[in-house]
N, C-alpha and C positions, 0 to 999 in steps of 0.2 A: 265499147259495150260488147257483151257476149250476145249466148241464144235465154240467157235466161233476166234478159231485161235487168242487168244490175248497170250501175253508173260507177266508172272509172275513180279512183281517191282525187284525179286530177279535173275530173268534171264535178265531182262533191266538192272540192274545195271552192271552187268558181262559183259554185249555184252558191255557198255558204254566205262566202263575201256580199252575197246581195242584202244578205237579211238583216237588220238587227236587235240584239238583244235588250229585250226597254228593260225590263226585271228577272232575278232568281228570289222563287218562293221557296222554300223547302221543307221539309218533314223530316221525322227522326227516318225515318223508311220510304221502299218504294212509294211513287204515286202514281195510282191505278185510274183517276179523273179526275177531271178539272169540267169547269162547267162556269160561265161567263151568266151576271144577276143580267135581269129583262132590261133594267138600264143600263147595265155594261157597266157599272162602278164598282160593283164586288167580283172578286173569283172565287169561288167553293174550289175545294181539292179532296179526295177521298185517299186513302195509303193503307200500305199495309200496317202500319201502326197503331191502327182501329181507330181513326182519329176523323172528323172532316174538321176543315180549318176553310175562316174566310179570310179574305186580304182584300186590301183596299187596293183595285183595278190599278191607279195611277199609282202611288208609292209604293206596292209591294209590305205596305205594314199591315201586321197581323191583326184583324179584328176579332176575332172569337175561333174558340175550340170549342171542339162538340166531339164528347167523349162517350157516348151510350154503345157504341157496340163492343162485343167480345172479341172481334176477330176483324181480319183486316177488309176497309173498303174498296167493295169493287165498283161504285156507281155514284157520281151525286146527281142532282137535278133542281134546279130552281122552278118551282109553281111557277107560273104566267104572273102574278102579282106582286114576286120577289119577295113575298111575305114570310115563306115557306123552306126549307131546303128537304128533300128525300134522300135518303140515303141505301144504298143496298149493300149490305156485307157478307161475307163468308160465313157467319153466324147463322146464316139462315135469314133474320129478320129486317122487314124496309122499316126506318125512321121515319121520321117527319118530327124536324126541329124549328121552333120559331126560330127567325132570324136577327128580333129582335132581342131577345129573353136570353136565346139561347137553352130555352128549356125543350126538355121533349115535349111535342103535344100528342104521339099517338105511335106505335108499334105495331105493326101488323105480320101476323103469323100464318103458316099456310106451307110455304115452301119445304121441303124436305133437304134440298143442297143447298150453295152457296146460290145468292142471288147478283148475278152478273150487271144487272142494267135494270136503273128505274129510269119513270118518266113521267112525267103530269099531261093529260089532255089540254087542249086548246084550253078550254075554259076553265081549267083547274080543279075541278072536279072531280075528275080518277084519276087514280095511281096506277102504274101497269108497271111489273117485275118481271124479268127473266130470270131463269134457274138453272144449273144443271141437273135437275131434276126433268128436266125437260119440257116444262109448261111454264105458260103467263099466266101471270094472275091479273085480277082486279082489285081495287078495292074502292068504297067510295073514301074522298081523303076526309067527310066531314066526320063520318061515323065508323068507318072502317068496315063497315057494312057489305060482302060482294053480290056482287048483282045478279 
């Protein structure tokens, strides 16, 4: 190890051999988030592809694409309910996609730059966005409403 806390190729390889790999998900491009359902059975993944995609936690097969933004995702998030997924992209705009349907159920506008990171509250309720615009938002996720 040096002064700037990097690990050796010969101690990465050692730490490596311990892990293993259960699946490869993949997208046509970078993936910017992944985000694990409240029961742990699905994975959301957001890319630069402008794409979120679920997969089935244990097989790694693809359950739905959700294709609503213009530009590539920088966030996903599953509401508390798994009902829901959010999405935040470089378009500016947060999703919110059924996860059953796969349709949009709501689009919320506000942010001026790319929106880095959503999230849902405890109770599923609000939605909160980061930006490099420099602020969070709110939103309520029934109405879109801010507080």
């Amino acid at each position: 190890m040096n002064d700037r806390h990097e690990i050796s190729p010969r101690e990465r390889q050692r730490v490596a051999k311990k892990g293993k790999l259960l699946l490869i998900l993949s997208h046509s491009d970078y993936v910017f988030s992944v985000a694990f359902s409240p029961d742990g059975k699905t994975i959301a993944s957001g890319s630069r592809d402008a794409s979120v995609k679920l997969w089935d936690a244990t097989t790694g097969k693809l359950k739905a694409t959700f294709t609503g933004h213009s530009d590539r995702v920088m966030s996903v998030a599953f509401s508390p309910d798994g009902k829901t997924i959010a999405s935040g992209s470089d378009d500016t705009f947060v999703n919110l996609c059924d996860v059953a349907s796969g349709m949009i159920k709501a689009t919320f506008t506000g942010h001026s730059s790319w929106v880095n990171s959503v999230a849902f509250s405890p109770d599923g309720k609000t939605i909160a966005a980061g930006s490099d615009d420099t602020s969070v938002k709110l939103w309520d996720a029934t109405t879109g409403n801010t507080p």
